[in-house]
C-alpha positions as CSV (number, residue, x, y, z in Angstrom):
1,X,67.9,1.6,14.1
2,X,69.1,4.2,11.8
3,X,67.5,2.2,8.7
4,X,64.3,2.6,10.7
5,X,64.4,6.3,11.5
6,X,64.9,6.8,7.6
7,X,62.1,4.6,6.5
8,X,60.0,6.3,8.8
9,X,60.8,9.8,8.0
10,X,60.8,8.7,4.5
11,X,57.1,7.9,4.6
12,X,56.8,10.7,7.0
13,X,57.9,12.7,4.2
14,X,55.7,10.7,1.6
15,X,52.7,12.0,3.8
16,X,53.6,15.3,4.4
17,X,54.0,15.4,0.0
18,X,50.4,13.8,-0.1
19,X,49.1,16.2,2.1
20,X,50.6,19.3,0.7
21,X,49.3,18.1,-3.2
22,X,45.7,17.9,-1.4
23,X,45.8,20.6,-0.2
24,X,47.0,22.2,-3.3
25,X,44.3,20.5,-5.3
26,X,41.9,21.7,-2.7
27,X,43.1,25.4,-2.8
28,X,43.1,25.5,-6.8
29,X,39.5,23.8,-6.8
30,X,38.3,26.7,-4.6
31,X,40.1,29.1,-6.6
32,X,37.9,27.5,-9.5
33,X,35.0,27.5,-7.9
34,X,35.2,31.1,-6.7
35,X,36.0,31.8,-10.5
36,X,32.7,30.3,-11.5
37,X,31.1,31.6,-8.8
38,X,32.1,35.0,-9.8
39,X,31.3,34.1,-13.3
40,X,27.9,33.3,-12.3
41,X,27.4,36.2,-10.0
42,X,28.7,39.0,-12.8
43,X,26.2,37.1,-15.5
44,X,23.5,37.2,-13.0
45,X,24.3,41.0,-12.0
46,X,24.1,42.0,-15.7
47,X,21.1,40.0,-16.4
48,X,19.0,41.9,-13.0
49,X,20.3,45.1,-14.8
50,X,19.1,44.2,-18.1
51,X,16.0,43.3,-16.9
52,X,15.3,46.5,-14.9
53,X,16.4,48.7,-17.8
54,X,13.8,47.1,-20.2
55,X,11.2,47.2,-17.3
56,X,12.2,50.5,-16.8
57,X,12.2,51.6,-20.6
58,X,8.8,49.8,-21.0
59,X,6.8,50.9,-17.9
60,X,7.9,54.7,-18.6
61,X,5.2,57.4,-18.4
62,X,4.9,61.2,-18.2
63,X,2.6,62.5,-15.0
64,X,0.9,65.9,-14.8
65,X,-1.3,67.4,-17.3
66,X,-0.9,67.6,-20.8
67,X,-1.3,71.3,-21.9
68,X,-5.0,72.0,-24.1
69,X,-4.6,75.3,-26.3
70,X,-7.4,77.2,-24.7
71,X,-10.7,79.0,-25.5
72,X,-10.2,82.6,-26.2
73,X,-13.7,82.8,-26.5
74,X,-13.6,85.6,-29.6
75,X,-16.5,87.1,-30.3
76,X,-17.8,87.1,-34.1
77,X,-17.9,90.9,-34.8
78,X,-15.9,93.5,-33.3
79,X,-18.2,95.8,-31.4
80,X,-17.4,99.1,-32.6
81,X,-17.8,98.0,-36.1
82,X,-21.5,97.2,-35.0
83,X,-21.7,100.7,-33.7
84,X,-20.6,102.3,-36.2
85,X,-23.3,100.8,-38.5
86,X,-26.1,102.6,-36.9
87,X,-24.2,105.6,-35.7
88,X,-26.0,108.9,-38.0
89,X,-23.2,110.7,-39.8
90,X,-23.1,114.4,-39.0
91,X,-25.0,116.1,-41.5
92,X,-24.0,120.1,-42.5
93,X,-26.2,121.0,-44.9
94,X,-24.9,124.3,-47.3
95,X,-21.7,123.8,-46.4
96,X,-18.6,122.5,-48.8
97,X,-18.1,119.1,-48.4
98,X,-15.3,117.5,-47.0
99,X,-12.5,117.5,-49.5
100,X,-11.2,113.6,-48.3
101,X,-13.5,110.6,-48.3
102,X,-13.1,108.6,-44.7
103,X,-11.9,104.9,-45.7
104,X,-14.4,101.9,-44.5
105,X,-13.1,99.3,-42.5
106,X,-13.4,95.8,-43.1
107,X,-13.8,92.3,-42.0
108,X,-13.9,90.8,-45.1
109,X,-10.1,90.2,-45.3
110,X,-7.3,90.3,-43.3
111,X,-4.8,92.7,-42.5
112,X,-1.9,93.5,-44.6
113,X,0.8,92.5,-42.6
114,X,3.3,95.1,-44.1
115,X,0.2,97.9,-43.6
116,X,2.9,101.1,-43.9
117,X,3.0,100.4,-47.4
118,X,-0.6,101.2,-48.1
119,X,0.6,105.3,-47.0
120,X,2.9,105.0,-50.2
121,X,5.4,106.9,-49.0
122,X,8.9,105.2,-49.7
123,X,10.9,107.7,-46.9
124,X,8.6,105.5,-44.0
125,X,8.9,102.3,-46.3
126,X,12.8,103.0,-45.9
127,X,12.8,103.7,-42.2
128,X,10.9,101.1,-41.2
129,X,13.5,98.3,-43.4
130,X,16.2,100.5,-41.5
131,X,14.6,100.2,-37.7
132,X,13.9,96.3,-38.4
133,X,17.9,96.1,-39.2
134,X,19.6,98.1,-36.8
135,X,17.4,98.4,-33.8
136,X,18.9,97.6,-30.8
137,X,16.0,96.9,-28.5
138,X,14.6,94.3,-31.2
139,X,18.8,93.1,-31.4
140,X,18.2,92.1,-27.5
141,X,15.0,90.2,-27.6
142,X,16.4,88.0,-30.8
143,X,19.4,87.3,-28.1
144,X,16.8,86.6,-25.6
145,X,15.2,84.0,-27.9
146,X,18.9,82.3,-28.3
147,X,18.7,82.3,-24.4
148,X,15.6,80.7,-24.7
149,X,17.1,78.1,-26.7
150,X,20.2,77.3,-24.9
151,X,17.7,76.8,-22.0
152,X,15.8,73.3,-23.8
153,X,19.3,72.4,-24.9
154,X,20.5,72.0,-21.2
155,X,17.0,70.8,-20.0
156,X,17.0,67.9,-22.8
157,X,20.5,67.1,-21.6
158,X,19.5,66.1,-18.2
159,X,18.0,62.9,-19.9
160,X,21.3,62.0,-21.9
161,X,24.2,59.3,-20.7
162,X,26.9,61.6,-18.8
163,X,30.5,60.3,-19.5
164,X,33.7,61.5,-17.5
165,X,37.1,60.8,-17.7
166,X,39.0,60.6,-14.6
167,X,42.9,60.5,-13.2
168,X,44.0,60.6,-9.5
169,X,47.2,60.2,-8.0
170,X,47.2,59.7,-3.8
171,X,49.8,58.8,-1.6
172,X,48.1,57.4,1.1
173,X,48.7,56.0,5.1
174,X,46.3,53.7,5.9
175,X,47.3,53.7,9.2
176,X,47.4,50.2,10.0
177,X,50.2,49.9,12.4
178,X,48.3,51.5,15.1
179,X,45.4,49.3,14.4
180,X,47.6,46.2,14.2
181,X,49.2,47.1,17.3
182,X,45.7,47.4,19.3
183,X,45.2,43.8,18.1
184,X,48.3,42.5,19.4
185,X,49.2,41.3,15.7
186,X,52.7,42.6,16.4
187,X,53.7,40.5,19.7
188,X,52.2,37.1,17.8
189,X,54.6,37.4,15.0
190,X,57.5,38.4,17.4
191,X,56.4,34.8,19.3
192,X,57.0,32.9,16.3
193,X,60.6,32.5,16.8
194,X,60.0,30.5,19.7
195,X,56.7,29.3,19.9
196,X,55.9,28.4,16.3
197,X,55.5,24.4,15.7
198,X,57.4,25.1,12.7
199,X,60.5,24.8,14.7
200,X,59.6,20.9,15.0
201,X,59.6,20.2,11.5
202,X,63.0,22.6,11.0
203,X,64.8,24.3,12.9
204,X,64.8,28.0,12.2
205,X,61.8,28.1,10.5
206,X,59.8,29.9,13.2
207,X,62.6,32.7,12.8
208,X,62.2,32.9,9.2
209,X,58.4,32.9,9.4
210,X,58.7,35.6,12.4
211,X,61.0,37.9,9.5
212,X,58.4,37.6,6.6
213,X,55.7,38.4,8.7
214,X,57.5,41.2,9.9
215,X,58.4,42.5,6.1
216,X,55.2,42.0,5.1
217,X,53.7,44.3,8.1
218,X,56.1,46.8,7.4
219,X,55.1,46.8,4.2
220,X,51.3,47.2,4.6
221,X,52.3,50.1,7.4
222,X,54.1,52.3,4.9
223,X,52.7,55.1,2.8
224,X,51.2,53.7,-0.1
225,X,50.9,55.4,-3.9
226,X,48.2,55.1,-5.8
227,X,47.6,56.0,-9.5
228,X,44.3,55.6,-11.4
229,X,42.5,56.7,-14.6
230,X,39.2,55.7,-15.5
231,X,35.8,56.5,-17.0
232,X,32.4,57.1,-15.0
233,X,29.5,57.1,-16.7
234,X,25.8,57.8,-15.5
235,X,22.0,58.0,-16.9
236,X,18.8,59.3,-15.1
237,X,16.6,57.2,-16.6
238,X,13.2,59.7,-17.5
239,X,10.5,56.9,-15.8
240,X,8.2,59.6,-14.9
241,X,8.4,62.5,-17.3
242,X,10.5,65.1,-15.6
243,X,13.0,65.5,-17.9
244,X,10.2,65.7,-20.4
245,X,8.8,67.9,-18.7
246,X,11.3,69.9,-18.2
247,X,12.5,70.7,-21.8
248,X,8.7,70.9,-23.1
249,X,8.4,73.7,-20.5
250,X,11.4,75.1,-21.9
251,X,10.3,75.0,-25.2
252,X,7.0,76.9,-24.4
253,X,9.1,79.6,-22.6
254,X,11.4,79.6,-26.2
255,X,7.7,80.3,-28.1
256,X,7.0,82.9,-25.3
257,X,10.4,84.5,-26.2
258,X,9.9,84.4,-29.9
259,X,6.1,86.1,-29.6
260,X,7.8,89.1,-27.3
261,X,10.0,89.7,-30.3
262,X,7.4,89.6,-32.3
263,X,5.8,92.3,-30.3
264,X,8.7,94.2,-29.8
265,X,8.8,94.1,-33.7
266,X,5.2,95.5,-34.0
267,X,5.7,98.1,-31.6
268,X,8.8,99.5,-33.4
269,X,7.2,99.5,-36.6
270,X,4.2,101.6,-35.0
271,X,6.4,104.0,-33.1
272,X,8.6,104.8,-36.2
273,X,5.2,105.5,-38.4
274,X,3.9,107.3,-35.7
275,X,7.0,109.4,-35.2
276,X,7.2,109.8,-38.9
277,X,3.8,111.0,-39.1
278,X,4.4,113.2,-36.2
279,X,7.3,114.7,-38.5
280,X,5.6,115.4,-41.1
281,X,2.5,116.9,-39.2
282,X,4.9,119.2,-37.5
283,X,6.8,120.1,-40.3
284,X,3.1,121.0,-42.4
285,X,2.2,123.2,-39.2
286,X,5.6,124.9,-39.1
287,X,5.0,125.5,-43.7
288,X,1.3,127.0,-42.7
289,X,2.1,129.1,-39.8
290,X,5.2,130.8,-42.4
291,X,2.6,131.4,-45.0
292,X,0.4,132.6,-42.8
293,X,3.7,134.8,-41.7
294,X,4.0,136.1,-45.1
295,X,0.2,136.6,-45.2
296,X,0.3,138.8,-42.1
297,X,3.3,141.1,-43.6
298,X,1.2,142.8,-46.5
299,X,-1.8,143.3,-44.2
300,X,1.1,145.5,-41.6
301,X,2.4,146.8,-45.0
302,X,-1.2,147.8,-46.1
303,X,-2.2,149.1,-42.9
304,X,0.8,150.9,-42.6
305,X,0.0,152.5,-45.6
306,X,-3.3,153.5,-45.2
307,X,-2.1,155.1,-41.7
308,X,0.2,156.9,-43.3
309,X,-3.3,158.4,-45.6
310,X,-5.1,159.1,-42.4
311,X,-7.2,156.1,-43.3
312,X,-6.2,153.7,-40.8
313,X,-5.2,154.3,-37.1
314,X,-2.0,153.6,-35.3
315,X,-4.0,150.4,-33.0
316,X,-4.6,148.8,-36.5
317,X,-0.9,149.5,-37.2
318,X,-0.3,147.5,-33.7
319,X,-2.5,145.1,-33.8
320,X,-1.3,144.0,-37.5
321,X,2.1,143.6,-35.7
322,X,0.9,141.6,-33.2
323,X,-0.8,139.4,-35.4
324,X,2.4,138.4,-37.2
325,X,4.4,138.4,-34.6
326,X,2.0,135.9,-32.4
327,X,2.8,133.7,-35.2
328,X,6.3,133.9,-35.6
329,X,6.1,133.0,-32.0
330,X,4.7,129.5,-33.1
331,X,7.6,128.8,-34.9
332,X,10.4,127.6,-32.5
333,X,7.7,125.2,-31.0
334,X,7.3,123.5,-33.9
335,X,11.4,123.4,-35.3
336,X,11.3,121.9,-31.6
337,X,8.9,119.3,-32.2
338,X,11.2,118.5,-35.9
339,X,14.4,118.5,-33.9
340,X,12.5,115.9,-31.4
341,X,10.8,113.7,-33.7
342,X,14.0,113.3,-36.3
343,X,16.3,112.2,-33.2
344,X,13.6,109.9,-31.7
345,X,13.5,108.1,-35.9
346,X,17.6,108.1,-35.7
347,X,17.5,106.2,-32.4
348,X,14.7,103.8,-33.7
349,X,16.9,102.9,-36.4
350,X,19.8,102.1,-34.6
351,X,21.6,105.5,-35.1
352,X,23.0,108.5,-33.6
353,X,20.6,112.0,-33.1
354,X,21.1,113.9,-36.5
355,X,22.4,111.1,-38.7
356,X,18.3,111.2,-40.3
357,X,18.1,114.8,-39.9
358,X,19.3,116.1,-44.1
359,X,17.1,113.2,-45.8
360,X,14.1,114.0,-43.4
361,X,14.6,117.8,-44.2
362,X,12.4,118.2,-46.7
363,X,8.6,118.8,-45.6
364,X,7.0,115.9,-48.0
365,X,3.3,115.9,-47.4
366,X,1.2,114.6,-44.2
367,X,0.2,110.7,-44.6
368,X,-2.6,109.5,-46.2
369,X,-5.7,106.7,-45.1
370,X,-5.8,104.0,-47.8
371,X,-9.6,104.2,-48.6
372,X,-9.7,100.5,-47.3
373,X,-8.8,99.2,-43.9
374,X,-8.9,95.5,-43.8
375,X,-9.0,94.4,-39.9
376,X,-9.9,90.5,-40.5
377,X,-12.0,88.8,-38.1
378,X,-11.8,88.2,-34.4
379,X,-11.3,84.6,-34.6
380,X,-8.3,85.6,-35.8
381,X,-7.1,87.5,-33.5
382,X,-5.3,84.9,-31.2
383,X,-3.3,83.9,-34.1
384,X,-2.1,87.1,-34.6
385,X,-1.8,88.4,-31.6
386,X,1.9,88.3,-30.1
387,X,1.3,88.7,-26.8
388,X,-1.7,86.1,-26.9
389,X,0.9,83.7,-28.2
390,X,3.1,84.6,-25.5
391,X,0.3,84.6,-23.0
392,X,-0.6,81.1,-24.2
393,X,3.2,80.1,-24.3
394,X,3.6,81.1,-20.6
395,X,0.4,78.4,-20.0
396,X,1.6,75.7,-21.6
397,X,5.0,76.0,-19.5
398,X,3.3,76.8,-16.6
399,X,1.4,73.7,-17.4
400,X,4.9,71.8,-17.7
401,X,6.3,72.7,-14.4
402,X,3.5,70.9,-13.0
403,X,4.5,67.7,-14.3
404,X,8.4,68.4,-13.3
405,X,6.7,69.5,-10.0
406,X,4.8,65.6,-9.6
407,X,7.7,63.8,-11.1
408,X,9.9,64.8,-8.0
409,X,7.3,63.0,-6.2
410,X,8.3,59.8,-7.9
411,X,11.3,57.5,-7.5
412,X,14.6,58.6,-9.1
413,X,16.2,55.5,-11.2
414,X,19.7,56.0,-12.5
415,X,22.2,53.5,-14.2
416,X,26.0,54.1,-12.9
417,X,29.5,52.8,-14.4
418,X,32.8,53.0,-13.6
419,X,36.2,51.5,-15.3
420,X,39.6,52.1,-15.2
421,X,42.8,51.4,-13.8
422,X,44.3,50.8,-10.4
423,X,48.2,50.6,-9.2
424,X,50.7,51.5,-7.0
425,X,53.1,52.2,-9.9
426,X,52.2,54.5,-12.8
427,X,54.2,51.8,-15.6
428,X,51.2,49.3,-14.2
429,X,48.1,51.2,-15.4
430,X,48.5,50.0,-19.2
431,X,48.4,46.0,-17.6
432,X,45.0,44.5,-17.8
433,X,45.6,43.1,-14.2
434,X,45.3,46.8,-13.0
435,X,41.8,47.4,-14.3
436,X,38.4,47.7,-12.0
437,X,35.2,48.3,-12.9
438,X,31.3,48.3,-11.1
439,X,28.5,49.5,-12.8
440,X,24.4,48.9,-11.5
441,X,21.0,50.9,-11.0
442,X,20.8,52.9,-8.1
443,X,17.3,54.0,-7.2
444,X,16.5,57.0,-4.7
445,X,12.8,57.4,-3.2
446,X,11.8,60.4,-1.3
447,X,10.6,59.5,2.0
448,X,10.7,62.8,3.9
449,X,11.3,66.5,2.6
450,X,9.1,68.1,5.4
451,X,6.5,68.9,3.0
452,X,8.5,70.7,0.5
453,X,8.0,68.5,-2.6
454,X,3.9,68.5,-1.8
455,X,4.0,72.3,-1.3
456,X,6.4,72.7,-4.8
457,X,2.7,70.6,-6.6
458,X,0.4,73.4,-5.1
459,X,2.5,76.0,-6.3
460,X,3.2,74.8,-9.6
461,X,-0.5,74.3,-9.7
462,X,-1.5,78.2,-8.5
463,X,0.8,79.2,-10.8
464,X,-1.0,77.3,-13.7
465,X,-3.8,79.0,-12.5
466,X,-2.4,82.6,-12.8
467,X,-1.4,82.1,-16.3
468,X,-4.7,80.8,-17.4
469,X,-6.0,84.1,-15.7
470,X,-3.0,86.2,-17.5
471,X,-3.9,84.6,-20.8
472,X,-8.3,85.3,-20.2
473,X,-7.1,89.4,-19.1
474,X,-4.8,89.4,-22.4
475,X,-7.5,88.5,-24.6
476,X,-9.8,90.6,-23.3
477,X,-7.4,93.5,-23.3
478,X,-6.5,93.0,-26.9
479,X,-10.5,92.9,-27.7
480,X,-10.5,96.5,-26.0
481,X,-7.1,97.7,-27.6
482,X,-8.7,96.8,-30.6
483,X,-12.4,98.4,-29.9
484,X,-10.7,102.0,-28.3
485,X,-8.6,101.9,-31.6
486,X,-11.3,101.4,-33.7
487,X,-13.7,104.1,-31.8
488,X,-10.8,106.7,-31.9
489,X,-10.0,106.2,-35.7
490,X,-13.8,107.1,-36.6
491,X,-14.0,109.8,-34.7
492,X,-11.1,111.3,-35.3
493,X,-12.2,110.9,-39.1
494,X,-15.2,112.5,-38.3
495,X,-13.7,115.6,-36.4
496,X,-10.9,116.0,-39.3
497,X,-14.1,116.2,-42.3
498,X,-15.7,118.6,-39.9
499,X,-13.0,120.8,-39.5
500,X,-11.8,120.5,-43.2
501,X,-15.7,121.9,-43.9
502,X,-14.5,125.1,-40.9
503,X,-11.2,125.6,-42.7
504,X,-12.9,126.4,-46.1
505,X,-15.7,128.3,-44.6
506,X,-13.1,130.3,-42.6
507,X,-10.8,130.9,-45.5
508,X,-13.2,132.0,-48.0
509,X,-14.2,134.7,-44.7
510,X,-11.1,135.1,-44.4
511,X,-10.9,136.7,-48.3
512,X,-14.2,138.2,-48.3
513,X,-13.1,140.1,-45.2
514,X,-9.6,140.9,-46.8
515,X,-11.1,142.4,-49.9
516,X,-13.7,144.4,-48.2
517,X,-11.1,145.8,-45.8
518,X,-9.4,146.7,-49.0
519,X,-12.1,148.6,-50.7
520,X,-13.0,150.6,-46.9
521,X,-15.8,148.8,-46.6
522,X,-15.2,146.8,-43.3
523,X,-12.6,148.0,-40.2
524,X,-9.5,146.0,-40.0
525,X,-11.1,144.3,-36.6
526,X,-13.1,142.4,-38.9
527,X,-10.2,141.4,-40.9
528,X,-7.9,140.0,-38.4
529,X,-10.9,138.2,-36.7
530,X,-11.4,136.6,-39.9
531,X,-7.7,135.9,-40.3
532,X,-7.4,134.5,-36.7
533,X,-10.0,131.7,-37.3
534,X,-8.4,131.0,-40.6
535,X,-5.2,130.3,-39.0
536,X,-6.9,128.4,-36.2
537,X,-8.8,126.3,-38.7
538,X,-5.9,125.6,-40.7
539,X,-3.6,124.3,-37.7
540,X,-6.7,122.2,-36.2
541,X,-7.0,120.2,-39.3
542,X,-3.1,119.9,-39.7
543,X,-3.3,118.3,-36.0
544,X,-6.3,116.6,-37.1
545,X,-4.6,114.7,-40.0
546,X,-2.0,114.1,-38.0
547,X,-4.0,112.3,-35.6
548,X,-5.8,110.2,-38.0
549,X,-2.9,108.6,-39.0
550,X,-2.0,108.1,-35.3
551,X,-5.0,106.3,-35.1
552,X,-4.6,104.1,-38.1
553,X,-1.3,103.2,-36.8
554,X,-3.0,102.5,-33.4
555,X,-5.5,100.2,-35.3
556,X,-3.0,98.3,-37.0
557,X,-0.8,97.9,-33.9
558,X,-4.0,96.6,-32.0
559,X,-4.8,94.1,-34.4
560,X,-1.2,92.4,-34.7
561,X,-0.1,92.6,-37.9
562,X,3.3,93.3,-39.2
563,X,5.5,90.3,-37.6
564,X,3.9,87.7,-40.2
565,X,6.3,88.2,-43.4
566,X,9.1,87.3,-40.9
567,X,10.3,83.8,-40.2
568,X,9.1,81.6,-37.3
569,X,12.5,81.5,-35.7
570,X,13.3,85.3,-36.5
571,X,16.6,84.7,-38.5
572,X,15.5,87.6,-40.6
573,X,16.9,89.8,-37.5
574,X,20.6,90.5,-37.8
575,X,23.0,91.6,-34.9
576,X,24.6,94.7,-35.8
577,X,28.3,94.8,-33.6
């Protein structure tokens, strides 16, 4: 009986061996299979993505409008040079001619675009080098360009790959018991002592099984740690242009910034000739009016003398007095005026009121005309222009935004990565069993924005629209710039030749009326009349001179020359610290 009972649990046993090495063939052939399976599915995974990103990289476009440099519609002639063709030149018949020649302008050839040197006069040659160097309002718009340019620099980096490295640490309570608990998971495994069919095929072994599943609960409800380190990686893949977009608008807004220097640069070198000229036209007034001083002390002298002979009466005396006293009156005005126009070329040039003051001391002699003023033509103009260039600059970004402005209307397709290490155990992260890793394209479509994307189009597009407007208003505000200058600087030529013919009609009165009054033969109200619109003369073409060169200046300044010797990129600008 025994004999039997062994045989049979024997085979028994036999069967039980069988069973368990099918069902360990059976568990290693799924664990193969899921393998493959896996296998499969990665291959298949990073075939999709391959085959979006060269879909994706083939079917990429840029919406919006392309940006069209536009008509500035330049007419061939400027129109005051047309008017001044059949204007009639004053005639004075009998009296002196003028003792300068007015210069002729020109369209034949283009301006000079360092024009200060046709004054030859090396003091504004110098000052003008000096103000290009040091000033500081020129020093901020070069920083503005490098603004400008850090700008495209971040908008080009929105289409690069992204890469980050990463490292957590957590320690971590799932909070499982509770949900374990709910399930009843607990009271199961405290059954197995008892109730597990285990206990037929050994005794004890629902008791053991009841212990490891407890372990292994108590485990999995304990805080956990978790270290990781890792990589993500990401790329906003540019399908529709508005990354494109993006850094061509900011490279139109880094031309913008360039031509405002460029204008800043033009304006400085007209101030500083203008405030030079000012100088010297104040410091010539100030020389005439001490002459005129001197004049006016030997006619008191003389008169005083003669009214000491009973020839002369004690009002002449007076009025000789007040004669050159009136003009030393005129005096402080003007060493006001020096004072003024020295600090204002100090400043320009980047240093402190007075530094300028002992090198600008000495009177020099008021600026010249050349006898040629070369303006160019006006087709030109647009070219030369800086704020055309930055008026067309701030179109062609405006233009831009409209196509960032359409691409947000457009899916968003990115490509996402992460790898790295996992475990509960820092001394784990450096074994390849640790690692993890997903990576895939994500796409994002926008659905609804309650009409916020659609109303970002229209504005882009009105703003377009102002900028093609700003551009039109700047051309035609140049043209007039351009025509007032022109008007101004031949009439002001004409008025100086005019009153250069008064000032030598009034000073040869002036010493026909001195050497009568000398011989008896006129009163001394006849003299100082005469001396008076001498004086008056002389000061009015002073002013007059002044102003033609104020003009020129203007002319230049209105025709845009004197930023084309520098670089494209400005790097002839240095920062003073």
């Amino acid at each position: 009986m025994r004999m039997c009972e062994c045989r049979a649990k024997c085979r028994c046993d036999r069967r039980a061996a069988k069973a368990g090495a099918g069902a360990r063939a059976w568990a290693a052939s799924e664990v193969l299979a899921a393998s493959a399976a896996s296998a499969v599915s990665a291959a298949s995974r990073l075939a999709v993505s391959a085959a979006l990103l060269s879909v994706a990289l083939l079917s990429a476009c840029t919406v919006g409008p392309d940006f069209k440099t536009p008509d500035a519609q330049l007419p061939a002639h400027y129109h005051d040079t047309q008017r001044a063709t059949s204007a009639s030149p004053l005639a004075a018949p009998g009296i002196a001619t003028p003792r300068t020649t007015p210069s002729a302008v020109t369209q034949q050839a283009d301006i000079d675009p360092q024009w200060w040197h046709s004054f030859h006069d090396p003091m504004l040659d110098a000052l003008i080098a000096d103000a290009l160097a040091g000033n500081l309002d020129l020093q901020e718009a070069v920083l503005r360009i490098a603004e400008a340019r850090a700008q495209v620099l971040q908008a080009g980096a929105q289409g690069l790959p992204s890469l980050n490295a990463t490292a957590s640490y957590n320690r971590d309570q799932l909070g499982l018991e509770g949900i374990l608990k709910s399930k009843g998971v607990f009271n199961q495994t405290n059954a197995l002592a008892s109730n597990s069919t285990l206990n037929g095929l050994s005794p004890g072994a629902g008791a053991q099984l009841q212990q490891g599943a407890n372990n292994l609960l108590n485990q999995l409800t304990q805080p956990i740690n978790i270290f990781q380190v890792g990589f993500d990686a990401s790329w906003e893949l540019d399908l529709f242009g508005r990354v494109r977009r993006s850094v061509e608008s900011a490279n139109a807004q880094t031309e913008a910034r360039i031509a405002n220097s460029r204008d800043a640069m033009l304006s400085l070198e007209a101030e500083v000739a203008q405030t030079y000229a000012q100088l010297r036209g104040a410091q010539q007034l100030r020389q005439v009016t001490i002459e005129q001083i001197a004049v006016n002390r030997e006619i008191l002298d003389l008169t005083r003398n003669r009214q000491q002979h009973g020839l002369e009466t004690q009002s002449a005396v007076e009025s000789a007095a007040g004669q050159m006293t009136s003009d030393q009156a005129q005096i402080p005005h003007y060493d006001q005026q020096i004072a003024q126009a020295m600090s204002a070329l100090a400043v320009l040039t980047g240093t402190p009121p007075g530094t300028l003051d002992q090198s600008l001391a000495d009177p020099g002699t008021v600026l010249r005309e050349p006898p040629v003023v070369p303006i160019g033509l006006p087709s030109t103009l647009a070219r030369r222009r800086p704020d055309i260039r930055a008026a067309e600059a701030n179109l062609h970004a405006a233009t831009a935004q409209v196509g960032v402005s359409v691409a947000q209307l457009y899916p968003d397709v990115s490509l996402t990565g992460q790898f790295g290490t996992r475990a509960t155990r820092a001394s784990y992260l450096t074994e390849w069993a640790s690692h993890f890793y997903s990576f895939g394209p994500s796409v994002s479509l926008p659905i609804f924005q309650g009409g916020a994307l659609v109303a970002s189009v229209r504005l882009a597009k009105t703003q377009q629209a102002e900028a093609a407007l700003e551009y039109r208003k700047t051309v035609l505000d140049a043209l007039r710039d351009i025509d007032d200058a022109l008007v101004a600087y031949r009439s002001d030529q004409a008025r100086r030749d005019a009153l250069d013919q008064t000032d030598q009609a009034n000073e040869h009165a002036y010493e026909l009326a001195s050497e009568a009054y000398r011989h008896g033969i006129v009163s001394f109200i006849t003299v100082l009349d005469a001396q008076r619109q001498a004086t008056q003369a002389r000061q009015q073409l002073t002013s007059a001179d002044t102003q033609v060169i104020t003009d020129l200046v203007s002319l230049y300044k209105a025709l845009g020359g004197g930023w084309e010797d520098a670089s494209e990129n400005g790097n002839n600008l240095h920062i003073v610290h």
